[in-house]
Each structure stands twice: as structure tokens, then as C-alpha cells.
N, C-alpha and C positions, 0 to 999 in steps of 0.2 A: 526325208531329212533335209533340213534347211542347210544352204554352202556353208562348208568350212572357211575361217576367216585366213588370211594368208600375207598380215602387214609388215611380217621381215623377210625378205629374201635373200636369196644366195647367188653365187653366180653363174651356178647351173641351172637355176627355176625350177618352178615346182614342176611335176606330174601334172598333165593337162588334164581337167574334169572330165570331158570324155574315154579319155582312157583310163584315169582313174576309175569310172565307172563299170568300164569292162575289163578291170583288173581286178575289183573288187568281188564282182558276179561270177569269174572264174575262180575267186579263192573259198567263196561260200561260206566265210563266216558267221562262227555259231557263238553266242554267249558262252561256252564252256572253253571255247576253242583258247591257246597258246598262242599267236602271231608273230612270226622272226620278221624284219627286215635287213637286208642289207644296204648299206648306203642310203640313210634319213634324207641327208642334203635338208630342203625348205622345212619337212616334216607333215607334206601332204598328205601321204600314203600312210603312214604311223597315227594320222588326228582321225581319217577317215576307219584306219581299222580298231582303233579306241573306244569307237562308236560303236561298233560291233561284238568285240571279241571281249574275253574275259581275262588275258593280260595278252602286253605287248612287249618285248623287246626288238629296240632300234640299235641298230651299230651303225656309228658312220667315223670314218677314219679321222677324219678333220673332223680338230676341235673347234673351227668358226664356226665351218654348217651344221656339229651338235647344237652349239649354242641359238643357232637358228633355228634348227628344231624346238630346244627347250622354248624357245620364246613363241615360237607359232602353238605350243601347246598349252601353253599357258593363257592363249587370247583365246582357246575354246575350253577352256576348264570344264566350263557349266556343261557342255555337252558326252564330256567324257564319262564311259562305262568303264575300262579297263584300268586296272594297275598297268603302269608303263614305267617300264627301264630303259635307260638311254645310256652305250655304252660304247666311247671313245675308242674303237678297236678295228683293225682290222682284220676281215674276214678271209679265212676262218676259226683265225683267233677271235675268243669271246663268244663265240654262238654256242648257243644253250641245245642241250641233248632231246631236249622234250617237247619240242616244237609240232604243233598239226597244222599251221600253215606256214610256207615262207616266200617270202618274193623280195626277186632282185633286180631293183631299178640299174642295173649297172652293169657292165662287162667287166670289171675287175676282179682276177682272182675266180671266174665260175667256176671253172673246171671243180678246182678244190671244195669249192661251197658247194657243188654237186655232190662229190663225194662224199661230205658231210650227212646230206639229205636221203642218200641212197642207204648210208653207212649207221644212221638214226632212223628209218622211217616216217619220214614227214609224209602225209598225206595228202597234202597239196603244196604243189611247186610252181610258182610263175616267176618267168623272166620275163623284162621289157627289152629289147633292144633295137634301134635307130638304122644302126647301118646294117649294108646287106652280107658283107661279107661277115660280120662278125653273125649275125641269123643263123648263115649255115655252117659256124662251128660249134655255136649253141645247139642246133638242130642235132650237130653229129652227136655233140655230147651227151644230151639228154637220150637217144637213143641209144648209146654205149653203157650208160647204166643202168637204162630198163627203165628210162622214167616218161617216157615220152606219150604223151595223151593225141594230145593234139596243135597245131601252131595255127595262127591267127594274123591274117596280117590286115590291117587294116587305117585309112586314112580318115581326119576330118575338117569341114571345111566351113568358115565361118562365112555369113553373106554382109554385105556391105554395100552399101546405098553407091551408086556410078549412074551419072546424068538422069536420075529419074528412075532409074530400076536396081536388079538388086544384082550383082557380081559375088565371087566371091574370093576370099583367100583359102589356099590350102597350106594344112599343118606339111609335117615329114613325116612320111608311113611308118603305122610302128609294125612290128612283128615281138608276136607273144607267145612264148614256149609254154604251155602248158603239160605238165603231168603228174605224178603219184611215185611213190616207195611204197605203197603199199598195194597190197593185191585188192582191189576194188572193179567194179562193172560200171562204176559212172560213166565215163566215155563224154564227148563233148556231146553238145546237145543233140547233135542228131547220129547219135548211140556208132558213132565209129571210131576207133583208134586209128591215129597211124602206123602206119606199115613200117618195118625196117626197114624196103627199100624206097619208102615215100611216097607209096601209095594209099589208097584209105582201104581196111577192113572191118567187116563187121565182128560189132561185137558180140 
């Protein structure tokens, strides 16, 4: 698929393509699929699952960065697949019952949007999260309701021309909760779950 266009921002910025990318691949969406987000902000993550999925609901609490969403969605019409709702709320008020994927760009409020996901059977659950300490209350939570796949942590680094050769910049590592409400054997790609005490088993 060719880049999504991304001419309003916010002041949180979008989702970085790369992780975008391996957010997306961990959510696995299907044309038939429902897609939640929490927290739209730029409206990266909500253009790119559009493309994908066969409807979308976004919530983001702020009415600016809805409006920033609306407008980023608007500058890729022609690409879009899904019905998308976009809905001024916040979570987990406003999230819909019937959801098979959801992902939350945001540490606001998880615990609860967990329990949501646990409490409806979403099928696929990713969180992004930045900082380290909040990872491992993500981590705990996602294992306290049984949803926990597997977590991801991983960085990326652009290169950039210095005296003649090539340097580079690094982003800020993200760490990605991956799991399920539902009883499934997918497993991450190399077929293990985490452990409850944070070891890997097989599945």
C-alpha cells in the first residue's frame, strides 16, 4: 500500500511508520474485522486500519485531535475500505461491545479499557507504550486478566548523511503488549506465550 497522507497534526504526532507497521501486523486485520481504537490523536492508526478492516471506531477524548483525525481522514478518502466512526469520548465510555481488534495508543485509563476487552472478548488486543515503568504495569495488567500473548520491545533508527558517510538517529523504544480474550493458539510468531512469571512457554 502506498503511505498514508498525514498534512494536520497534533501535538502529540502521529504513530511512527515503523511501528505503525508492526502494530498493524500484530493486529492481523481482516476485511470482515470491527477495529476499536483508543486515543485517534493525528489519525494514523484509525487511516491505516481503514484500509484494512471492514469498520472502524476511533475515540479520542479531545475534541481538537478528533478534528485532526477527521481531517487526516478525509485527505485519504479514496483509499479507504471501512465505515469509520469517530467518537468524542473517553475510554471506556463510548467503546463498542463488538469489537475483534483494539489497540491503544495511550496509557490513559488501560486498566479499565482492559477490562472492557477481557469483559467483551476482543480477539486482538495491542497497547503501545514509551515509558518503562508504565510497560511493566501494562505487562502486569494484561497478565491479570488472562490476555497476555506476548510483549515486543523494540527501537528504530533513521540514517543520515555525517562527513561523507552514513550516522544515524535513534527514535525512543517502544514496548508492545500483545494478547487475546479469546481462547486461541496463535501465539506470537515463534509459537510461544508468555509466562505468568515472564518467562516464555510453549504453546
Amino acid at each position: 500500500m502506498a503511505p498514508i497522507a498525514l498534512p494536520h497534526d497534533a501535538k502529540a504526532g502521529p504513530t511512527k511508520a515503523e511501528v505503525r507497521a508492526v502494530t498493524l501486523s500484530k493486529l492481523a486485520l481482516e476485511a470482515d474485522d470491527h477495529f476499536v481504537e483508543v486515543g485517534s490523536c493525528t489519525g494514523a492508526v484509525t487511516i491505516e486500519a481503514a484500509r484494512r478492516a471492514g469498520r472502524v471506531t476511533a475515540l479520542e477524548r479531545k475534541a481538537e485531535r478528533l478534528e485532526t483525525t477527521e481531517k487526516n481522514l478525509a485527505a485519504n478518502a479514496d483509499s479507504l475500505r471501512a465505515d469509520v466512526e469517530l467518537r468524542n469520548a473517553e475510554a471506556p465510555g463510548g467503546l463498542p461491545e463488538d469489537a475483534d481488534a483494539l489497540f491503544l495508543g495511550g496509557s490513559r485509563n488501560f486498566e479499565a479499557v482492559l477490562d472492557h476487552a477481557a469483559e467483551t472478548g476482543v480477539d486482538r488486543v495491542v497497547m503501545n507504550v514509551s515509558r518503562l515503568e508504565v510497560a511493566g504495569r501494562a505487562t502486569e495488567a494484561f497478565r491479570e486478566r488472562d490476555l497476555l500473548e506476548e510483549v515486543v520491545q523494540f527501537q528504530v533508527s533513521h540514517g543520515y548523511e555525517l562527513a561523507g558517510a552514513t550516522s544515524f538517529d535513534s527514535e525512543n523504544p517502544v514496548y508492545m503488549l500483545v494478547g487475546s480474550a479469546t481462547d486461541n493458539d496463535a501465539g506470537g510468531d515463534d509459537g510461544k506465550r508468555v509466562a505468568a512469571d515472564g518467562g516464555g512457554s510453549q504453546r
